[in-house]
N, C-alpha and C positions, 0 to 999 in steps of 0.2 A: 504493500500500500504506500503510493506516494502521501504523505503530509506536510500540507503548506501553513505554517504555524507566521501571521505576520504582526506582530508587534507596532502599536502605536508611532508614530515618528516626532519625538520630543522636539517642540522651537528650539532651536539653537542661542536664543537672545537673554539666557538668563540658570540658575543653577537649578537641578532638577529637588522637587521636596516630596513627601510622603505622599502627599497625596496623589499625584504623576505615579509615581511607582507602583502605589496600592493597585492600579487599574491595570499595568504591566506585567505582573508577576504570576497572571495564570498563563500567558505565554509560555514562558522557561518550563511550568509545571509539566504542561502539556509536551512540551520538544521532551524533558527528561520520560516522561513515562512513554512515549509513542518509540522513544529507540528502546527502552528497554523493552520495548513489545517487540522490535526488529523490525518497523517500518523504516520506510526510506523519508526521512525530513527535512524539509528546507525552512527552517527557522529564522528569517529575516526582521531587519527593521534597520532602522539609521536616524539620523540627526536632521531635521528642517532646516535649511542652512539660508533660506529663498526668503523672499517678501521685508515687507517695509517693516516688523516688530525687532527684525535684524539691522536692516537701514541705519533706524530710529537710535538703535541703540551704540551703532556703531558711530553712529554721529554725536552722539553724547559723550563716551568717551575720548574720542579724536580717531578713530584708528577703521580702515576699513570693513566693508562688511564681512567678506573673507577670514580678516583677520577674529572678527569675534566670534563667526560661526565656528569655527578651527578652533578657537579658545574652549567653546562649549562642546564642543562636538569629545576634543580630549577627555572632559573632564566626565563626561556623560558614558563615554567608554572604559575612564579606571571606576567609577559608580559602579557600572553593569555588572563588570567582572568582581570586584568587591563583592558583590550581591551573588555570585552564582549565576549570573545570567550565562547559557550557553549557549548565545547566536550561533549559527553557524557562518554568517555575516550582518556587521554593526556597519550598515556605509553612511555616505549623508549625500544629501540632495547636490550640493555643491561637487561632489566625484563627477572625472570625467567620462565613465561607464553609466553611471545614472543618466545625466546628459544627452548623449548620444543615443542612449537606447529612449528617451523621452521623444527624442527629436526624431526618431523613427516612426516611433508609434503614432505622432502627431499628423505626420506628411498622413502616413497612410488615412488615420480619417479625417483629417482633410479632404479625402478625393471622395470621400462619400455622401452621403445625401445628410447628412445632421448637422455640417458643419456651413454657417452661412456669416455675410459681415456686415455688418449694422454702424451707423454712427449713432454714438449717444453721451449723454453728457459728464464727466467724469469730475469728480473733486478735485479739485488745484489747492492749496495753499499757499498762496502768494507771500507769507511770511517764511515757511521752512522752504519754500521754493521747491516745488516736486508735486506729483500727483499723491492724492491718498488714497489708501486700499480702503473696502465700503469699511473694515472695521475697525476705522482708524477716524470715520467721520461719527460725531456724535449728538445727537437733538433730540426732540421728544418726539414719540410712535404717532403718527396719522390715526393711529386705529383708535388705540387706549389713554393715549397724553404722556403715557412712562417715560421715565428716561430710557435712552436704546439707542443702538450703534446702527450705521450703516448696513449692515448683514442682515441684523435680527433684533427681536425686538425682545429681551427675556423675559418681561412682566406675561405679554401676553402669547410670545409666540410666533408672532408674526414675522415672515420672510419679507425683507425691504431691501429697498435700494436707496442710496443716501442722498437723493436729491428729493425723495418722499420726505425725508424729515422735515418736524419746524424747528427752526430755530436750528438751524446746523453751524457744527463749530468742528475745528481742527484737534484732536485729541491731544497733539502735542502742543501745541503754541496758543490753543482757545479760542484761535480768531476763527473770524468767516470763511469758510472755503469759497471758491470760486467755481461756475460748473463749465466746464467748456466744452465742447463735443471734439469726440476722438472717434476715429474708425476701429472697430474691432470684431475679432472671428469669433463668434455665438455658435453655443452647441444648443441643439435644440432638443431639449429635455421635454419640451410640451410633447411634442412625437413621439416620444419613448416611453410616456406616462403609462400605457399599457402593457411595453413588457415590462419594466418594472416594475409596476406593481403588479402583476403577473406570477412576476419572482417575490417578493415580499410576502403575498398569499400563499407561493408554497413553501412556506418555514413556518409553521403555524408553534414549531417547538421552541420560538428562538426566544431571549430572557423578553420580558416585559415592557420593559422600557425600549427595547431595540422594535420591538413591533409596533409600540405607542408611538412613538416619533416618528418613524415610516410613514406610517399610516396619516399622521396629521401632514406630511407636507405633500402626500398622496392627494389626502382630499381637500387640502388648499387648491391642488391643482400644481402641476411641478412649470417653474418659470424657464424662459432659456436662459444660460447664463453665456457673461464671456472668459473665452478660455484663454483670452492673452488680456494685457494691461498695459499702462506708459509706468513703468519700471526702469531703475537702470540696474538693480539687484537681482540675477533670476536666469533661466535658460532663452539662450536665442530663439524666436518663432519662425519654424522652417516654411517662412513661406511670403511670395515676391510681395513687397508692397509693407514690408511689418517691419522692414528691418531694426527702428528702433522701438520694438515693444519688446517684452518678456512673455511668455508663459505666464499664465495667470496660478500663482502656489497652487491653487485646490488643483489643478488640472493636470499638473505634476506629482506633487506629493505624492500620492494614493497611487501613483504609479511605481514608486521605488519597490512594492511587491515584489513585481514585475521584475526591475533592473537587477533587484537583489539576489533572485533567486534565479534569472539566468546567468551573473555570474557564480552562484556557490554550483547550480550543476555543470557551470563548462569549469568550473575546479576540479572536481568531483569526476568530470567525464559523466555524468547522470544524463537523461534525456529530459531537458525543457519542454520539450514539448508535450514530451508524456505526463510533463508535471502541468500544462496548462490546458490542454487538448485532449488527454488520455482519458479513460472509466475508471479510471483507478485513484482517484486520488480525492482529497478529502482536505477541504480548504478552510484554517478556523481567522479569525481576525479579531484581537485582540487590543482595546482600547474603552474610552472614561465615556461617559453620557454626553458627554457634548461632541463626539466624532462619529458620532452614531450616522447620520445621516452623508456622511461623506462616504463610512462605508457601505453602507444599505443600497442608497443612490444615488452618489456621485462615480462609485468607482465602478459601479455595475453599470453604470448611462454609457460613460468612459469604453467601459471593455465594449458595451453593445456598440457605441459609435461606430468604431472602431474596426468590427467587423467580420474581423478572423474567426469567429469561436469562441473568444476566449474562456474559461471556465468561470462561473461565476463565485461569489460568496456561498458558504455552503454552512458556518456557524459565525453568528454574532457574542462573543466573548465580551459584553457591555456592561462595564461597572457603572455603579452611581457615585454618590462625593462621598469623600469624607471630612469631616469638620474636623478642628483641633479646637479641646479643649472647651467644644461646643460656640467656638466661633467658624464663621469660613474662613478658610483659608486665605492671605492676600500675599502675592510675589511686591505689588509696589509697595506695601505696610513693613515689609519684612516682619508680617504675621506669620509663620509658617518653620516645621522641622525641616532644616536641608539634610538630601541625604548623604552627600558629601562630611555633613560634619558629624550625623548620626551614627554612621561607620566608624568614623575615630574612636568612638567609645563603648559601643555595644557591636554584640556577635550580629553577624552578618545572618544564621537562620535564628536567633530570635526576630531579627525585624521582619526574615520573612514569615515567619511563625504567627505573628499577630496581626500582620497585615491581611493574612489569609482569613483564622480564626474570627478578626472582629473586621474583617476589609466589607468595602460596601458592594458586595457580590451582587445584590438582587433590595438593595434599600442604603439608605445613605445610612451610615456612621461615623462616630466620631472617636477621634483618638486621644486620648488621654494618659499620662504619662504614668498615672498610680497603677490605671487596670495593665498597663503595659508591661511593670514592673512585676505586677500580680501574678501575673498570666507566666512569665518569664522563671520566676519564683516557683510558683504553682505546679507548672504542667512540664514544662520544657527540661526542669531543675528536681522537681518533685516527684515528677512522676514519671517521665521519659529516662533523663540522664539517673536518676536514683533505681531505676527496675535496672538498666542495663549495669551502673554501677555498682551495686551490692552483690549481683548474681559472678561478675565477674571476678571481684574482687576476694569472693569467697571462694573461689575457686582457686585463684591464684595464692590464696594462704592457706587452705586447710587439703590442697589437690597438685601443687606445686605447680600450677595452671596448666592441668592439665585435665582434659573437658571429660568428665567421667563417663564411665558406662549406666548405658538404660536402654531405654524402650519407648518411642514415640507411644504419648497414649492417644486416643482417638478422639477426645473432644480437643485437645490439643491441632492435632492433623484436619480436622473441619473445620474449626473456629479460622486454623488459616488460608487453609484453601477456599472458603467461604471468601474472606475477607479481601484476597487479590482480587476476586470477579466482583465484588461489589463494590470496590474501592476502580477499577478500571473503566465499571459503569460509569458510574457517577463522574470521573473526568471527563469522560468523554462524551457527557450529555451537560459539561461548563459547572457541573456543582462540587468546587473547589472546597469551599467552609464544609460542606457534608461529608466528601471524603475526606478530610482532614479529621474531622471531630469523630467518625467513625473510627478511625487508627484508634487516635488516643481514647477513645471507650475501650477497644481492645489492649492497651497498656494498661489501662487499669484495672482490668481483666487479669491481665497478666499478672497486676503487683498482688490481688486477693489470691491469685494461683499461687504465688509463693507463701504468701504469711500464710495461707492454710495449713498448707505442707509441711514448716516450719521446720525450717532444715536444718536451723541452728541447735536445734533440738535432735530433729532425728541422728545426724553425723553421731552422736553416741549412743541412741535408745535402739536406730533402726538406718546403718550406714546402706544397706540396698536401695532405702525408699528414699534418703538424702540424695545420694548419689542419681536416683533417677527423678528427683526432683530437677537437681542440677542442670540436669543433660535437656528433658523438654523445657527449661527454662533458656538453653543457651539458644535451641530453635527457637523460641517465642526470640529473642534477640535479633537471631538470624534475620528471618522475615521481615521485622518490623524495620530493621536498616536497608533492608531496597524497599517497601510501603510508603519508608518517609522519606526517601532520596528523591524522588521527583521536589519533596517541600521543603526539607532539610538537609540539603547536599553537604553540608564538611563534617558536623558529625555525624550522616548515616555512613560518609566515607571513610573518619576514623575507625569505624564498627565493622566495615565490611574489610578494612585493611587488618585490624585485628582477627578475624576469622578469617580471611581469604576467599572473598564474596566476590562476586561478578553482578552486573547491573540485572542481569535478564530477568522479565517479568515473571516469575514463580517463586512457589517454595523455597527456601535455601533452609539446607541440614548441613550442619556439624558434625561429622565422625567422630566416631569416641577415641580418644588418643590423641585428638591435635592437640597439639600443645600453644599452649597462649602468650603473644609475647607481652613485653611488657604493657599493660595500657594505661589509662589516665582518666580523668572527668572529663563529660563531654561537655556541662553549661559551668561555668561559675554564678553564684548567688549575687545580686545587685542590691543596694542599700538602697531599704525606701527610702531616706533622705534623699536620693537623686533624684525624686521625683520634683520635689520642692526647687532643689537647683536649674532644672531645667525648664522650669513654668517663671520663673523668673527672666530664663537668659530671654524669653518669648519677648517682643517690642509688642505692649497694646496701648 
């Protein structure tokens, strides 16, 4: 089975914080468990490097757009790997394989019947001197009176265009934009209303919100948009007459899938096509509530434009927000945990442990640094790293680690073979928090397995029954370090280097006679006071 696993594409204009990540992180889940299943994966995603929030910001501090996307784009790649993330390729919009294969795909639907060129009127900024992107102009909604950007309007929902506004002002400098009329090449989305929502009708499984949002800009009725811009940050427009516009970001973006993952199979020697053309393959897209609609029907309009076949979306992986500390998050307040600095101080699968367990899978939530600490305490420390750690370590003192003899017993042998198939469902129907929360009920399963048996006890009243205490406790171990490797990669990897475990998705048994080498704790204990310290460093 091919698997197209594509991960959100971060702005490049700023450092990545929890919340950004929270939405990213059933990506990796899903690439880790689909190879240990033995599928063939093309795990993509990259850095937004394109549009004026790059510009804007490159202009602030003195230094090209280049130079800052390249500044984020680094920083967002040691982040990933920090975290676990296992791309198979991290590129950014600015590569010149992205580019070129952008500027292919365009020509081609360009020659076809969806692409057409309109003059219309576009925002000027006569004070920053440059056109503005629609969501970069700002006034109150025609519909409802809200405040609302150019693009959209969030009170009510509504899709705009920035000359709709009243009272329209420049995001950065305040003043008045200017409207001028510019020539540009419009995809016509109204035509395509039908297969599209065509396709959105048949996913009737997809999460909630990915279908609610569909749906509402389905039956607003879908507008045409334009697929290039007056830009000077962005991909050249392959086509006579354009030469000083850009690519319009949305119209690129959503295409690095695409770029990504024909270069990881011409790495690979894999077949591209088989991965975009073929019966075989299985396409998930991974990303926050507000990118919903780019991938539902921007990218699928896109691939139909376009012409070839292409394979469509086939799961929507659509988180909602989460809050810190019960506010929203803000990047210009510098309200917000960066993950850059979160790493410095805590384990890399505690954050993705709680991201997971309290992340806004299927409802917004919030993070907070005490349940954080809790949870970390609690589960990861208490009950995960403590079953594996006592079981081990008793072995290594009272068995000179050496894993003793027994007998697989038979609710043992079910509970786990049970638990792979029910735990690979649920990934693979997006219910991340439930196969998680699933394992660790079987950890705690596991920790009642041992206090029953009481082996500190038996080792002198009844050394057979201790010893085969031992033995189906080091399987219960076994197992649970490739169960939680998809969530938990460095300690399930400690666990499987100390046994001598391989990722593949089954059972893993112990022989009696290995011997153990030396091991260690997999969480360290966190001071609640950290909590305190950190709700502080928070700017409100």
């Amino acid at each position: 089975m091919n698997i197209l696993i594509g991960g959100a594409w971060p702005y490049a204009n700023g450092s990545l914080h929890i919340g950004r990540v929270s939405a990213l992180i059933p990506g990796d889940i899903l690439a880790r468990y689909h190879r240990a299943k033995g599928d063939k994966v093309f795990y993509v995603s990259g850095s937004d490097c394109h549009g004026t929030p790059v510009a804007i910001r490159a202009k602030q501090e003195g230094r090209t757009p280049e130079e800052i996307s390249d500044l984020y784009h680094l920083e967002f790649l040691d982040c990933f790997k920090r975290l676990g993330f296992t791309y198979d390729l991290y590129d950014k919009t600015s590569s010149a394989e992205h580019k070129n294969f952008v500027k292919e795909f365009h020509k081609t639907m360009y020659k076809g019947k969806y692409i057409y060129e309109k003059s219309v009127p576009q925002a000027y900024c006569p004070v920053c001197q440059n056109f503005l992107a629609d969501r970069f102009v700002e006034g109150k909604c025609p519909e409802c009176g809200q405040e609302a950007r150019g693009d959209q309007c969030e009170a009510c929902g509504k899709v705009l265009e920035p000359e709709l506004l009243k009272t329209p002002s420049c995001s950065v400098c305040k003043n008045t934009p200017e409207f001028r009329d510019t020539n540009h090449l419009y995809i016509a989305l109204s035509q395509l209303e039908g297969p599209i929502s065509k396709f959105i009708d048949s996913h009737p499984d997809w999460r909630r919100n990915a279908i609610a949002f569909s749906k509402k800009y389905i039956n607003e009725g879908l507008r045409d948009r334009a697929v290039t811009r007056d830009l000077d940050w962005g991909i050249e427009v392959p086509e006579k007459g354009f030469d000083e516009k850009k690519i319009y970001i949305w119209a690129e973006n959503v295409l690095g899938y695409l770029s990504a993952s024909a270069q990881v199979a011409g790495s690979r020697g894999d077949d591209f096509n088989e991965l975009w053309f073929g019966d075989t393959s299985k396409h998930y897209y991974v990303h926050g509530k507000d990118n919903i609609p780019f991938h539902s029907i921007i990218l699928p309009g896109l691939l139909l434009a376009n012409g070839k076949g292409w394979h469509l979306p086939d799961e929507m992986i659509s988180c909602e927000y989460l809050t810190l500390e019960g506010r929203k998050i803000s990047t210009s307040k510098n309200y917000a945990v960066w993950v850059k600095d979160m790493l410095e101080n805590y384990d890399p699968d505690s954050i993705r442990y709680f991201l997971i367990t309290n992340g806004p899978e299927k409802r917004d939530t919030d993070f907070t640094w005490r349940e954080y600490i809790n949870s970390h305490n609690g589960e990861l420390l208490g009950a995960y790293g403590n079953f594996a750690n006592r079981n081990l370590a008793f072995i290594a003192k009272y068995y000179n680690g050496i894993v003793p003899e027994g007998s697989l017993e038979v609710e043992t042998t079910n509970n786990i073979e049970k638990l792979f198939c029910v735990t690979g469902s649920r990934l693979e129907n997006g219910s991340f928090k439930e196969a998680l929360d699933g394992i660790f009920e079987f950890v705690r399963w596991s920790n009642k397995y041992f206090d029953s048996r009481k082996p500190w006890e038996t080792r002198n009243t009844d050394p057979k029954d201790c010893e085969n205490t031992l033995y189906n406790c080091v399987q219960l171990i076994a197992s649970l370090s490739v169960l939680l490797k998809p969530f938990l990669p460095f300690s399930s990897q400690k666990i499987q280097g100390w046994l001598g475990l391989d990722d593949s998705w089954k059972p893993k048994y112990v022989a009696c006679g290995y011997a153990l080498p030396e091991t260690g704790l997999l969480f360290e204990r966190i001071d609640k006071s950290r909590a305190e310290e950190e709700i502080e460093k928070l700017e409100i």
